[in-house]
mmCIF file of the N, C-alpha and C atoms, coordinates in Angstrom:
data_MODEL
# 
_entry.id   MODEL 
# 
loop_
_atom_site.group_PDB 
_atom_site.id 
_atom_site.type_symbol 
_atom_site.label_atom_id 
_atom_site.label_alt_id 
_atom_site.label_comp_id 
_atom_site.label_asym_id 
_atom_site.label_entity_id 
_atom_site.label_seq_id 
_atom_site.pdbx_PDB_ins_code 
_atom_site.Cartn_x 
_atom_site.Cartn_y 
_atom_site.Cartn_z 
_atom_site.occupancy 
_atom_site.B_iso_or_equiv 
_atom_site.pdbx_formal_charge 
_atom_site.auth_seq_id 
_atom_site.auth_comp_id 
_atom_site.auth_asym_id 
_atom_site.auth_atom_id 
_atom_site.pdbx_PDB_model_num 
ATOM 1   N N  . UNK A 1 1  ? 0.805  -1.194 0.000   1.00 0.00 ? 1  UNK A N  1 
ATOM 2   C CA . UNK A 1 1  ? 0.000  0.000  0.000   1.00 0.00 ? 1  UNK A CA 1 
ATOM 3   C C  . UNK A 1 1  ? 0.850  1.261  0.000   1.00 0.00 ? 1  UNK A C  1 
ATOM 4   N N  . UNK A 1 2  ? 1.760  1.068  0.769   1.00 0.00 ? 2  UNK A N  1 
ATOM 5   C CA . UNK A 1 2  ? 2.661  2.377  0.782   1.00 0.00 ? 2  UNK A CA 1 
ATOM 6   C C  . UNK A 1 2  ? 3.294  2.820  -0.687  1.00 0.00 ? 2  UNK A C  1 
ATOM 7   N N  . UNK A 1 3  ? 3.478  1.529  -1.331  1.00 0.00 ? 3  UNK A N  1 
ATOM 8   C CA . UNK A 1 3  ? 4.361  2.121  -2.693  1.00 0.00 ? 3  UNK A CA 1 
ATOM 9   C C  . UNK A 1 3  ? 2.961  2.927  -3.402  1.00 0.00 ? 3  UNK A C  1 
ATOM 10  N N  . UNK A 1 4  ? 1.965  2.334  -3.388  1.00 0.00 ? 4  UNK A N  1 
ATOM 11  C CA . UNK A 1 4  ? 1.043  3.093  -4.141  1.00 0.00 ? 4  UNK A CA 1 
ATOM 12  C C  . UNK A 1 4  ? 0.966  4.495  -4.098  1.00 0.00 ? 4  UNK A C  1 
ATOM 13  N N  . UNK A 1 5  ? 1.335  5.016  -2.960  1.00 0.00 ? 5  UNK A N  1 
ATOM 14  C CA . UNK A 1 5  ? 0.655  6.559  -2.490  1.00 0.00 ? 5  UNK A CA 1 
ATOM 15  C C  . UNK A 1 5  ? 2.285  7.002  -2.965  1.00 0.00 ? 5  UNK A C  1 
ATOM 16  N N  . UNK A 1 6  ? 3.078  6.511  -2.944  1.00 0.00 ? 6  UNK A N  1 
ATOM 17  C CA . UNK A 1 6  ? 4.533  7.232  -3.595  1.00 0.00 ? 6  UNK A CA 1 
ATOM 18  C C  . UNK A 1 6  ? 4.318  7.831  -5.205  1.00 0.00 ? 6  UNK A C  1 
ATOM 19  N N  . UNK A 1 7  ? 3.849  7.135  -5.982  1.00 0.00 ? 7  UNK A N  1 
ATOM 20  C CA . UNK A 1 7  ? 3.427  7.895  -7.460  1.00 0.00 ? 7  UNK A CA 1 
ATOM 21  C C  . UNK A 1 7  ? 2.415  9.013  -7.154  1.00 0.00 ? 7  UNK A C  1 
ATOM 22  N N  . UNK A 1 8  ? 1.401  8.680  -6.718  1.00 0.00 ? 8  UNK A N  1 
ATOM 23  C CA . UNK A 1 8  ? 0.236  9.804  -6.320  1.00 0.00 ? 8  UNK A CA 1 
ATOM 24  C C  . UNK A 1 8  ? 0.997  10.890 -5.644  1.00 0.00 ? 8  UNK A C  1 
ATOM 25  N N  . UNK A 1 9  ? 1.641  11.188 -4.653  1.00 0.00 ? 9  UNK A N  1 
ATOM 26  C CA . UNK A 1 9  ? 2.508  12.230 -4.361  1.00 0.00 ? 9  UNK A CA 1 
ATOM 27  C C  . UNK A 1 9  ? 3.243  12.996 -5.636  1.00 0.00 ? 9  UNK A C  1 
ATOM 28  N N  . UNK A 1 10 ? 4.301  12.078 -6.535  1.00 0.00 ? 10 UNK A N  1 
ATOM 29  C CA . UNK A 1 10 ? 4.874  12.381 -7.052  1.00 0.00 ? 10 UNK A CA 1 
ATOM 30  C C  . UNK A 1 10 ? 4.392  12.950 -8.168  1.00 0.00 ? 10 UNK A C  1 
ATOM 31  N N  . UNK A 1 11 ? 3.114  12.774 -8.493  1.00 0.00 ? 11 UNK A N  1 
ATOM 32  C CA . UNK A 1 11 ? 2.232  13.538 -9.852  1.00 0.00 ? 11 UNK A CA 1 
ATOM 33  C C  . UNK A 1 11 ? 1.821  14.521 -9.406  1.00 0.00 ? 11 UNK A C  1 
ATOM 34  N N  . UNK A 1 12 ? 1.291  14.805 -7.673  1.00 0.00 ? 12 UNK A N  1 
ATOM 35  C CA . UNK A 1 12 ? 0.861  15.870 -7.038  1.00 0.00 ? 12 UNK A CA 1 
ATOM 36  C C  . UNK A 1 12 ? 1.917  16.857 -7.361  1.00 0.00 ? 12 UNK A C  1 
ATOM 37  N N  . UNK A 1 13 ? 3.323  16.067 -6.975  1.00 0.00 ? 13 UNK A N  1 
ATOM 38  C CA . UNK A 1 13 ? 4.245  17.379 -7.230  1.00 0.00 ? 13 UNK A CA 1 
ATOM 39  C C  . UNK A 1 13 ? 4.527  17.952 -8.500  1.00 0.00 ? 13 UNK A C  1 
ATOM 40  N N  . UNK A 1 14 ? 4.356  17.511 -9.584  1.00 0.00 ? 14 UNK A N  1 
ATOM 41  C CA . UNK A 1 14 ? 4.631  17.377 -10.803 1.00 0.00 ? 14 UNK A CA 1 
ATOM 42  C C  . UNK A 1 14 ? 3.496  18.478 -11.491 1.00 0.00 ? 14 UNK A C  1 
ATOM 43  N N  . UNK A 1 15 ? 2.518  18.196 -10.795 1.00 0.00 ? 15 UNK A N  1 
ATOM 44  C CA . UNK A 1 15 ? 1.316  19.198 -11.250 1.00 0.00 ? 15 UNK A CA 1 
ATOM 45  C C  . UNK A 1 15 ? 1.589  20.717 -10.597 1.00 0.00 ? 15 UNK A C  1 
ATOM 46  N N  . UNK A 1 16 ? 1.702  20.531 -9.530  1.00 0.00 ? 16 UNK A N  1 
ATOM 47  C CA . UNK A 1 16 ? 2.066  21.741 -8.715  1.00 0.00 ? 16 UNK A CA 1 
ATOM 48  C C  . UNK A 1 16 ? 3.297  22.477 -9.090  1.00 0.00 ? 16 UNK A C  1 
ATOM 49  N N  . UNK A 1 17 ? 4.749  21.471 -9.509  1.00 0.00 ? 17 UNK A N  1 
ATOM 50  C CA . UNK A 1 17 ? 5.235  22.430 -10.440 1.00 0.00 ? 17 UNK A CA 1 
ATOM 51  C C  . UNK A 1 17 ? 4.654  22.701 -11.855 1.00 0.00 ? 17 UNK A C  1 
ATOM 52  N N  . UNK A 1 18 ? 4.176  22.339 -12.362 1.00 0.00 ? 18 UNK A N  1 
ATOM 53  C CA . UNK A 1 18 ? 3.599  22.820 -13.675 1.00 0.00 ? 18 UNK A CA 1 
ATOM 54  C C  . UNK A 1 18 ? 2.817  24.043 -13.622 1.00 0.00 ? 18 UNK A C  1 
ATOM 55  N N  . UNK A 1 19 ? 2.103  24.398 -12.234 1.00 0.00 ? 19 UNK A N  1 
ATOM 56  C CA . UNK A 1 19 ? 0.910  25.180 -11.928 1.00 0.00 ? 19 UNK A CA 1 
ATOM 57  C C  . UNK A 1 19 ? 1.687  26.397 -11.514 1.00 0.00 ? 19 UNK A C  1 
ATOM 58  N N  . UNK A 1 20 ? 2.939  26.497 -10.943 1.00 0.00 ? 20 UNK A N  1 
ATOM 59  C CA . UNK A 1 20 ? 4.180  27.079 -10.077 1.00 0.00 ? 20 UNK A CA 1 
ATOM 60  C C  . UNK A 1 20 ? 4.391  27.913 -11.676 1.00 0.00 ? 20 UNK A C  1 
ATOM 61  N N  . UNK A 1 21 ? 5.079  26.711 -12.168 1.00 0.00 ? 21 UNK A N  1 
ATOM 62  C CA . UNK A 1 21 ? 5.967  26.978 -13.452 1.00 0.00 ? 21 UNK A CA 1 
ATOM 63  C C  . UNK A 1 21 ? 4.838  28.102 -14.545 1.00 0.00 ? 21 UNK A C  1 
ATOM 64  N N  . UNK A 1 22 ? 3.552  27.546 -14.572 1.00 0.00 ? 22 UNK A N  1 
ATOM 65  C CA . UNK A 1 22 ? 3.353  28.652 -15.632 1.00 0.00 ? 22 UNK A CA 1 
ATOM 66  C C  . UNK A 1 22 ? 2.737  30.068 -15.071 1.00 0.00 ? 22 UNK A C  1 
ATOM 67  N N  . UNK A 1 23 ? 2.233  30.053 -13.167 1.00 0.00 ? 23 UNK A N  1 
ATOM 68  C CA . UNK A 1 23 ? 2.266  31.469 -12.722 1.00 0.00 ? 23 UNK A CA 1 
ATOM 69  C C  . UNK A 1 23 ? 3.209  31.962 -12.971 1.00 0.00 ? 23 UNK A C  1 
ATOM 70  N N  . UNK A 1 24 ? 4.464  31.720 -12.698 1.00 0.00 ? 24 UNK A N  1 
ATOM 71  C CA . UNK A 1 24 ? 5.735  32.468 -12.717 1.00 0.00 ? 24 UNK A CA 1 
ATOM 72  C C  . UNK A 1 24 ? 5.671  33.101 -13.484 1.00 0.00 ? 24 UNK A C  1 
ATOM 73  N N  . UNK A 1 25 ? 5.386  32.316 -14.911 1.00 0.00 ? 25 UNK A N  1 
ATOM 74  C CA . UNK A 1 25 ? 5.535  32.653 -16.488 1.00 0.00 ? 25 UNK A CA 1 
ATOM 75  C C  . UNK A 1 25 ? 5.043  33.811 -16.689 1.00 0.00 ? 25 UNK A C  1 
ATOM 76  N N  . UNK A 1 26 ? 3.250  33.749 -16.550 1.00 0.00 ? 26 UNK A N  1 
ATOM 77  C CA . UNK A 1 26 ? 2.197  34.670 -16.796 1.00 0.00 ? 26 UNK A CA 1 
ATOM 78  C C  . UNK A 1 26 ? 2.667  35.837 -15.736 1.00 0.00 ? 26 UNK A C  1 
ATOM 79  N N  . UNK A 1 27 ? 3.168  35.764 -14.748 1.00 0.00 ? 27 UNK A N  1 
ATOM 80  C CA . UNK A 1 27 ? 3.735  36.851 -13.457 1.00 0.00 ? 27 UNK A CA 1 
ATOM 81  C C  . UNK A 1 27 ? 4.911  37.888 -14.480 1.00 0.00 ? 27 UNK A C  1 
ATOM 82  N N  . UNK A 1 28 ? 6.014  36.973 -14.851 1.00 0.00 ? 28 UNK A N  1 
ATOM 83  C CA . UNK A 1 28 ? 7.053  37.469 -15.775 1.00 0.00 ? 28 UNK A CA 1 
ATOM 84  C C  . UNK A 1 28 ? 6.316  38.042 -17.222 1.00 0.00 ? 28 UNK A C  1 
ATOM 85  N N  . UNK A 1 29 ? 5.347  37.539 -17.428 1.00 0.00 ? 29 UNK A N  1 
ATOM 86  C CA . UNK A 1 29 ? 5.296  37.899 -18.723 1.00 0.00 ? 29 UNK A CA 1 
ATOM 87  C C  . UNK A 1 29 ? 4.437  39.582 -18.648 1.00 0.00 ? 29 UNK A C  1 
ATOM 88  N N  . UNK A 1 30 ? 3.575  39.195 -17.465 1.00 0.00 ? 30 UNK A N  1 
ATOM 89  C CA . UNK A 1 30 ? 2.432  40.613 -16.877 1.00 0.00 ? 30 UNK A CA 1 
ATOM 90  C C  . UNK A 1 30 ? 3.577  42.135 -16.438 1.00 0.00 ? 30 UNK A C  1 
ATOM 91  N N  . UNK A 1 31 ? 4.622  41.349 -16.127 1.00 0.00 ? 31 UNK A N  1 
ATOM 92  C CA . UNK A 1 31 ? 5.859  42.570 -15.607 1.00 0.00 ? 31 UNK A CA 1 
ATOM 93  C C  . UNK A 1 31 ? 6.172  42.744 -16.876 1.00 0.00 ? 31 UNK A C  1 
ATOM 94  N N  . UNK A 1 32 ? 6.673  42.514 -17.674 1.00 0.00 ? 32 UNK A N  1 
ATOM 95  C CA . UNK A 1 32 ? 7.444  42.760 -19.073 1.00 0.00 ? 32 UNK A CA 1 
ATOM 96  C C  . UNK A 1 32 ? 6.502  43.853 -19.531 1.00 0.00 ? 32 UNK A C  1 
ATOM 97  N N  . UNK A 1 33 ? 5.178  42.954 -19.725 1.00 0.00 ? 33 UNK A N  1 
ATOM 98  C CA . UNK A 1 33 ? 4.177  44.022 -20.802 1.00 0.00 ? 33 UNK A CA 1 
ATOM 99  C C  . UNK A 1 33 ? 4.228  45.328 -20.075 1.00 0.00 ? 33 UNK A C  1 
ATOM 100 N N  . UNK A 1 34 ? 4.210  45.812 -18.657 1.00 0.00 ? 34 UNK A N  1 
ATOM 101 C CA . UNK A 1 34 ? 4.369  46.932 -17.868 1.00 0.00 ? 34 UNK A CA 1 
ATOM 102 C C  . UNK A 1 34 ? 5.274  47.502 -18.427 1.00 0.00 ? 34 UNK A C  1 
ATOM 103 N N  . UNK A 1 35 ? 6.248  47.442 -19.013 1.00 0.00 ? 35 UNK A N  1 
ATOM 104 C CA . UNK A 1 35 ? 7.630  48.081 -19.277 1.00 0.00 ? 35 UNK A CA 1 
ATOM 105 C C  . UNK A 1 35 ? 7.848  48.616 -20.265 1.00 0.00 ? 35 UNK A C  1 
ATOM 106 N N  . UNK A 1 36 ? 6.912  48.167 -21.496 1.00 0.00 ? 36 UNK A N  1 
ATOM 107 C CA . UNK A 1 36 ? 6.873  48.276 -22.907 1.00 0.00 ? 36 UNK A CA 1 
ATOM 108 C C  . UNK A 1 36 ? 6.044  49.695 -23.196 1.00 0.00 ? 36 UNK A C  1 
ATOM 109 N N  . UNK A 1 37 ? 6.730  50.105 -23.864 1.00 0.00 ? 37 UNK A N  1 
ATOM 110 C CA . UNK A 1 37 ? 6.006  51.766 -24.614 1.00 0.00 ? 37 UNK A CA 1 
ATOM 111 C C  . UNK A 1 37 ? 5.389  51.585 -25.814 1.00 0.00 ? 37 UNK A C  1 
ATOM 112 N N  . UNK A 1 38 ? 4.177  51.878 -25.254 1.00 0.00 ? 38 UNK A N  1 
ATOM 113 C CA . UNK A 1 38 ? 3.098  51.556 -26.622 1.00 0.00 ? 38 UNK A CA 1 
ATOM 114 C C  . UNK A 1 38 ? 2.761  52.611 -26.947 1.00 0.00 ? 38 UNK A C  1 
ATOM 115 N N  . UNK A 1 39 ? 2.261  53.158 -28.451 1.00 0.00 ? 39 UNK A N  1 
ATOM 116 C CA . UNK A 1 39 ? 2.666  54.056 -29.423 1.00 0.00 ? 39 UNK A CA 1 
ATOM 117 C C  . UNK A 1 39 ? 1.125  54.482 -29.281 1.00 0.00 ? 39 UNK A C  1 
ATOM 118 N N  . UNK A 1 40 ? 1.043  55.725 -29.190 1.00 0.00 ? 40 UNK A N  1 
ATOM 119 C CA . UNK A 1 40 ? -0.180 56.368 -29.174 1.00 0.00 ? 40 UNK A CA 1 
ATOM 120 C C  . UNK A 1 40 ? -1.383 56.418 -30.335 1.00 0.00 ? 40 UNK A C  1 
ATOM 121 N N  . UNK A 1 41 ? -2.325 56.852 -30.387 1.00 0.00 ? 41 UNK A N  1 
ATOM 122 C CA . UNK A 1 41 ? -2.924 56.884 -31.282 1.00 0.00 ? 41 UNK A CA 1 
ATOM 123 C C  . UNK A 1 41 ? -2.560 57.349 -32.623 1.00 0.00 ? 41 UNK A C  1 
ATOM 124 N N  . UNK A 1 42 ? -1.910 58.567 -32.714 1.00 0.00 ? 42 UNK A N  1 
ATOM 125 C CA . UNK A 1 42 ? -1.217 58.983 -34.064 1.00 0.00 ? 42 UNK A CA 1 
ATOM 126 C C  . UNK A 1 42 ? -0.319 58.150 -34.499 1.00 0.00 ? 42 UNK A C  1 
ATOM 127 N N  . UNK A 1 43 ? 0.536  57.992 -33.751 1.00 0.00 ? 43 UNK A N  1 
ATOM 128 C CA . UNK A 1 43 ? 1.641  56.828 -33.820 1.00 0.00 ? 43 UNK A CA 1 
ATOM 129 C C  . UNK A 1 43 ? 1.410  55.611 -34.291 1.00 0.00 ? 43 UNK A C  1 
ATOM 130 N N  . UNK A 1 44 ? 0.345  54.882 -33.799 1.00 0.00 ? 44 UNK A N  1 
ATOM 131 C CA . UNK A 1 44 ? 0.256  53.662 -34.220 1.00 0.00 ? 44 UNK A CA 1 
ATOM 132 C C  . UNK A 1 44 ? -0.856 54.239 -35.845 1.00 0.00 ? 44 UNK A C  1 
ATOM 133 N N  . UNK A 1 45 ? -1.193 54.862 -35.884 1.00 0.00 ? 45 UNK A N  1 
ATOM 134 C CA . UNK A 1 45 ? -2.299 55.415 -37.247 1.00 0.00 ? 45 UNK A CA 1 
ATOM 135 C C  . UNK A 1 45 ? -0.771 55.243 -38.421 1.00 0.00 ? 45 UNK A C  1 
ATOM 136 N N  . UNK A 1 46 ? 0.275  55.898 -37.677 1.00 0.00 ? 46 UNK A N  1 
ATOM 137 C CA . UNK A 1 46 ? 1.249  56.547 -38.888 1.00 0.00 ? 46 UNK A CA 1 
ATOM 138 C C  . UNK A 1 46 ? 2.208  55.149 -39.166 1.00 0.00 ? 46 UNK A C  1 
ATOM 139 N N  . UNK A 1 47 ? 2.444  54.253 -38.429 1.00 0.00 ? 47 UNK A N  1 
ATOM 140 C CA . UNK A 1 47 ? 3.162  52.879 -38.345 1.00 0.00 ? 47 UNK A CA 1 
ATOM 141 C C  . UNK A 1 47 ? 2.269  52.347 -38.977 1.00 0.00 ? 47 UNK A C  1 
ATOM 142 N N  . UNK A 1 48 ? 0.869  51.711 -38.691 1.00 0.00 ? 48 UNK A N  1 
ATOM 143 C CA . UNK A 1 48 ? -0.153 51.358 -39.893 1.00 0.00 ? 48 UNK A CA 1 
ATOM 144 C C  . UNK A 1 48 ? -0.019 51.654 -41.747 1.00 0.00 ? 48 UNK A C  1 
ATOM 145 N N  . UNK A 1 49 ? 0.016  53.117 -41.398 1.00 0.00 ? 49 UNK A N  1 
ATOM 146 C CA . UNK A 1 49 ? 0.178  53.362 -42.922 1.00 0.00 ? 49 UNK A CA 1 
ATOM 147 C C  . UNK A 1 49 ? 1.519  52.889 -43.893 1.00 0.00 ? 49 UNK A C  1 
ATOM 148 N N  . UNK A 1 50 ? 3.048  53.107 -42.793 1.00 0.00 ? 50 UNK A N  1 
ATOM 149 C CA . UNK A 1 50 ? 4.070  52.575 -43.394 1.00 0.00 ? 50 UNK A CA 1 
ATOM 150 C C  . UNK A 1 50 ? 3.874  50.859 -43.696 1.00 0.00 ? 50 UNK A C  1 
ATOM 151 N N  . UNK A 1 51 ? 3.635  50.703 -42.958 1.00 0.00 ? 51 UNK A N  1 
ATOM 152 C CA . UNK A 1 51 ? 2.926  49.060 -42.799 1.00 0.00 ? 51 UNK A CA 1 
ATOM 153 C C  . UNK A 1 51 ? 2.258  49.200 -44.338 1.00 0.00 ? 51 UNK A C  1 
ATOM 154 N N  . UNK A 1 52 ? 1.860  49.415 -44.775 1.00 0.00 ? 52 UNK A N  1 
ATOM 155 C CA . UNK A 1 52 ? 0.757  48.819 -45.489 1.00 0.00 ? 52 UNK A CA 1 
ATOM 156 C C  . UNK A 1 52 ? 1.214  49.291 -46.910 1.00 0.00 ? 52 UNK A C  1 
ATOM 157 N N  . UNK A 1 53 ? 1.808  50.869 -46.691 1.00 0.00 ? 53 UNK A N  1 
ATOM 158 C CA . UNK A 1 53 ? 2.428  51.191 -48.353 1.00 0.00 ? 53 UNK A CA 1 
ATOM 159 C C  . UNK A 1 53 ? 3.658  50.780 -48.945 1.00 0.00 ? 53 UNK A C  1 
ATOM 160 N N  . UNK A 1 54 ? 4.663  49.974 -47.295 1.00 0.00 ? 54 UNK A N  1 
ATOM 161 C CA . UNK A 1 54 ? 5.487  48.944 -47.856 1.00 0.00 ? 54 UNK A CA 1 
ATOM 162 C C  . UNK A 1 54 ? 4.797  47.645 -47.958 1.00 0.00 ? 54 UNK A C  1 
ATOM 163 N N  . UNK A 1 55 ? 3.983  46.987 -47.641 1.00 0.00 ? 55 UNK A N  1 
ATOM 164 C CA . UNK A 1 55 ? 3.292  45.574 -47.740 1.00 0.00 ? 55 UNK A CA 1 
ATOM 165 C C  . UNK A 1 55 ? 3.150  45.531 -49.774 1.00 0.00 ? 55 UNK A C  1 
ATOM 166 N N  . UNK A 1 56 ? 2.380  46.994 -49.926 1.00 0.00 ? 56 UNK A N  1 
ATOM 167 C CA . UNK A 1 56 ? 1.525  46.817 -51.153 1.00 0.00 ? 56 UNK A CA 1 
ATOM 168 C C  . UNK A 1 56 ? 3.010  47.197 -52.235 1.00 0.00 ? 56 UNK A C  1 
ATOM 169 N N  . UNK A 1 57 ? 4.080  48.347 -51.663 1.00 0.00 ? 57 UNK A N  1 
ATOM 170 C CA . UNK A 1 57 ? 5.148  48.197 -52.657 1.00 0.00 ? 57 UNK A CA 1 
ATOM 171 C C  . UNK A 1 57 ? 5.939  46.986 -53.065 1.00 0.00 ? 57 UNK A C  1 
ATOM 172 N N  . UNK A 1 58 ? 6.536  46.310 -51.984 1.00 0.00 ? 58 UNK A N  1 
ATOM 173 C CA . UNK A 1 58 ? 6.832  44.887 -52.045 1.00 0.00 ? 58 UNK A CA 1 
ATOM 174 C C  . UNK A 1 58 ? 5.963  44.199 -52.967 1.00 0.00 ? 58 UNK A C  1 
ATOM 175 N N  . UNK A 1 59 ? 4.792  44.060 -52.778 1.00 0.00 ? 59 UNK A N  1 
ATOM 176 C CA . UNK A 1 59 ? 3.773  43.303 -53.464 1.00 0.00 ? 59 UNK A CA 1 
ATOM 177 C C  . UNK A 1 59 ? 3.954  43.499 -54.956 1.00 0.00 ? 59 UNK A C  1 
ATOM 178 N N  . UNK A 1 60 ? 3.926  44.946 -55.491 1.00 0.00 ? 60 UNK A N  1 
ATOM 179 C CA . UNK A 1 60 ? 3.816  45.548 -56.629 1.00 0.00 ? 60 UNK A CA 1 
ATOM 180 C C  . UNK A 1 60 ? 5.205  44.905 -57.285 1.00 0.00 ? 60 UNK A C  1 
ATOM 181 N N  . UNK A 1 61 ? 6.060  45.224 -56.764 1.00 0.00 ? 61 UNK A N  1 
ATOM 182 C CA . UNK A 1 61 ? 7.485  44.827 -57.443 1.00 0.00 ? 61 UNK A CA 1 
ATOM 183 C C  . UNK A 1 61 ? 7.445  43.401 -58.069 1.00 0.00 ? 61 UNK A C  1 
ATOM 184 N N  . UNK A 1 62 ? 7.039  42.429 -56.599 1.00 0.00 ? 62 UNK A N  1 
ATOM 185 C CA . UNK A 1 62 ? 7.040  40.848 -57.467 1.00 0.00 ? 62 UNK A CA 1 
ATOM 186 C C  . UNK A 1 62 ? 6.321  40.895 -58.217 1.00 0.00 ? 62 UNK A C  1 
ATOM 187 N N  . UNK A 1 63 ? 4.868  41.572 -58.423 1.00 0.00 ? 63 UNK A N  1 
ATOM 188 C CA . UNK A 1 63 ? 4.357  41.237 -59.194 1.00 0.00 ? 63 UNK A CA 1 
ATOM 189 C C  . UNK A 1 63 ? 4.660  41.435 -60.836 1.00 0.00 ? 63 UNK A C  1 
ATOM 190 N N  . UNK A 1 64 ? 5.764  42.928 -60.774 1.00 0.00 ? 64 UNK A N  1 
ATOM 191 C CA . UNK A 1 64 ? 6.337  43.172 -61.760 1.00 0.00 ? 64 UNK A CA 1 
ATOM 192 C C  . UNK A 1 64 ? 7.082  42.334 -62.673 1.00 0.00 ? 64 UNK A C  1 
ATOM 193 N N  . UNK A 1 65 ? 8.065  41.645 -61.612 1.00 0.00 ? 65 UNK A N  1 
ATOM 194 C CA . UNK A 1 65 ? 8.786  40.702 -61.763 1.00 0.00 ? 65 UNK A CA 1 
ATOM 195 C C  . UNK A 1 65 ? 8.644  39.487 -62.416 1.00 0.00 ? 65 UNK A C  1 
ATOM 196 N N  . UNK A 1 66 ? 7.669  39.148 -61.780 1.00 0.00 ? 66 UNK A N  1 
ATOM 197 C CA . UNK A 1 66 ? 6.928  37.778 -62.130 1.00 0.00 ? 66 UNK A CA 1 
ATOM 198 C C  . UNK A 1 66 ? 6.305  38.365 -63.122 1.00 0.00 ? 66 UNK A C  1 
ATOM 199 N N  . UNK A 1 67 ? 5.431  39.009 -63.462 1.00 0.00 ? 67 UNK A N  1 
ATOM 200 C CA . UNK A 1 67 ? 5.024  39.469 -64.864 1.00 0.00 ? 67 UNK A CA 1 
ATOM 201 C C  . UNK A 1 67 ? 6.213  39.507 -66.151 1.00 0.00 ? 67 UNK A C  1 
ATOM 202 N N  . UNK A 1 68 ? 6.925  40.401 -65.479 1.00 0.00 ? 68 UNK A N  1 
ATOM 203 C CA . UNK A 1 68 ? 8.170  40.138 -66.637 1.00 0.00 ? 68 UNK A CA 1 
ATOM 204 C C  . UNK A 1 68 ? 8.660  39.296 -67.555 1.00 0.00 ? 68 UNK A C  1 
ATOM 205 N N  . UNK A 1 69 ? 9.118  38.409 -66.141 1.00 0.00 ? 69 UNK A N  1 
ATOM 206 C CA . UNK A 1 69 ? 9.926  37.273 -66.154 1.00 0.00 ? 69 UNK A CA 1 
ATOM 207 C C  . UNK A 1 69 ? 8.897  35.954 -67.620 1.00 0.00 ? 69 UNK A C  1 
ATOM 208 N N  . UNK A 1 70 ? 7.583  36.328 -66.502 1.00 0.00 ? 70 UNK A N  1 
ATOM 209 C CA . UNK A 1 70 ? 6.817  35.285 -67.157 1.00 0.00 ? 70 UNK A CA 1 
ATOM 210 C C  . UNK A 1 70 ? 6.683  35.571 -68.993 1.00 0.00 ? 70 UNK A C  1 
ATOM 211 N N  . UNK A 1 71 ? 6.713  36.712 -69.172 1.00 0.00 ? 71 UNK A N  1 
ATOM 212 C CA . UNK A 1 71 ? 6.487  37.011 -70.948 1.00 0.00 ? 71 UNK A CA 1 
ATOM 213 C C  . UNK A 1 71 ? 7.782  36.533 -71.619 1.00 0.00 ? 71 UNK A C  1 
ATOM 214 N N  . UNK A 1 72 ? 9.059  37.453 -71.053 1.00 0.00 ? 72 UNK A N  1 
ATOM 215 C CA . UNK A 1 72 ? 10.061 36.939 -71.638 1.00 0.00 ? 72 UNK A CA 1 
ATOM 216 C C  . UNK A 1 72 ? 10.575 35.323 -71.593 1.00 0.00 ? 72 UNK A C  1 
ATOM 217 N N  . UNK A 1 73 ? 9.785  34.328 -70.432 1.00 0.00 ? 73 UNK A N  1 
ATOM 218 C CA . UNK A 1 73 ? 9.921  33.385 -70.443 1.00 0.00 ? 73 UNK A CA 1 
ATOM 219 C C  . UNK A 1 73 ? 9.016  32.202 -71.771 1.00 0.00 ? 73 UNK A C  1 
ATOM 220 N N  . UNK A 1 74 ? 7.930  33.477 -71.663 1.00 0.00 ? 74 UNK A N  1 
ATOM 221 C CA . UNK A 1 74 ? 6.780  32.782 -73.206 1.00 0.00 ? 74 UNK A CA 1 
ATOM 222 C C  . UNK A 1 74 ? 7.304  32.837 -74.178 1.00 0.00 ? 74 UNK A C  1 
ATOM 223 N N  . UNK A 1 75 ? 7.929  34.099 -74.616 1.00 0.00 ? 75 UNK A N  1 
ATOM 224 C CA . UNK A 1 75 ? 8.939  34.506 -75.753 1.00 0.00 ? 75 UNK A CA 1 
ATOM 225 C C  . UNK A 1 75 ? 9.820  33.634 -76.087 1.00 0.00 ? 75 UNK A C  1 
ATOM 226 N N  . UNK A 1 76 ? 10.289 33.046 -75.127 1.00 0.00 ? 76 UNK A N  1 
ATOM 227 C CA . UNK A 1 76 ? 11.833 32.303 -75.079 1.00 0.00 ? 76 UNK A CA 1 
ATOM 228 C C  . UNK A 1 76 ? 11.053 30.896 -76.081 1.00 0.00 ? 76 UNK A C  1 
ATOM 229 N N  . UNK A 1 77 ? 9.831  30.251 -74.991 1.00 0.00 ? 77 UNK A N  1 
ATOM 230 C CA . UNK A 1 77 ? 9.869  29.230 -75.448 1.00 0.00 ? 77 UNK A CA 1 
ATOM 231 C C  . UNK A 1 77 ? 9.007  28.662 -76.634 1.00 0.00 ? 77 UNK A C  1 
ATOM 232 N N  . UNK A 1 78 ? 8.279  30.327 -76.897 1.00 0.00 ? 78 UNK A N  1 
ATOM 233 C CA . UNK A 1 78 ? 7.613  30.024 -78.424 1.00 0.00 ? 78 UNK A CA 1 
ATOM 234 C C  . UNK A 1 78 ? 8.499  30.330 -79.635 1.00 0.00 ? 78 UNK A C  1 
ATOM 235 N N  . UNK A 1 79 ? 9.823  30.710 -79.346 1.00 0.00 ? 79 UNK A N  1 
ATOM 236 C CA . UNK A 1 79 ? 10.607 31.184 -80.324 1.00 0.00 ? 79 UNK A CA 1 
ATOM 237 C C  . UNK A 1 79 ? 11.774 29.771 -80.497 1.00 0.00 ? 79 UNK A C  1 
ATOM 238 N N  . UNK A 1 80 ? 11.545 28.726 -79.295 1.00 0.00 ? 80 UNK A N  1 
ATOM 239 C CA . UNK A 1 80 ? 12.441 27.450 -79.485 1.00 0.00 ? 80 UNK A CA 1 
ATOM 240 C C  . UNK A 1 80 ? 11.445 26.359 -79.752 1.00 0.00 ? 80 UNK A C  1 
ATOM 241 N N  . UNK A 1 81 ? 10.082 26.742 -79.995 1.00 0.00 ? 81 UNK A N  1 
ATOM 242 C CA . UNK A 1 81 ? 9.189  25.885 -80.634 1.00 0.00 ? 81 UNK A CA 1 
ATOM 243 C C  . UNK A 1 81 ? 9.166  25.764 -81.904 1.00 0.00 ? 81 UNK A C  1 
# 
């Protein structure tokens, strides 16, 4: 009987660090976010916009690219047909 209650302890503890282990976490993680400087309303409006007119320039370019690429690649291979 005694060995039995030795695992049951030992999962008790096992849980309890797990329960330990991820307050800590969420504790550490709740201090961090305190520390962090978050960008005001204009700020985050004006980071949005860079956001988005580099997203769509990037975008534009491959698409250039790949457009390009793709004709002179038709060219190539209707002219070795």
């Amino acid at each position: 009987m005694a060995k039995e209650n030795v695992p049951v302890k030992k999962e008790e503890n096992r849980l309890a660090q797990k329960i330990n282990s991820a307050k800590e976490y969420l504790l550490s993680s709740y201090n961090e976010l305190k520390k962090v400087h978050w960008p005001n309303r204009t700020q985050l409006i004006g980071y949005t916009g860079v956001v988005l007119f580099t997203v769509l320039l990037v975008g534009l370019i491959i698409w250039l690219f790949d457009s390009g690429l793709s004709f002179v690649l038709e060219k190539l291979f209707k002219a070795m047909a």
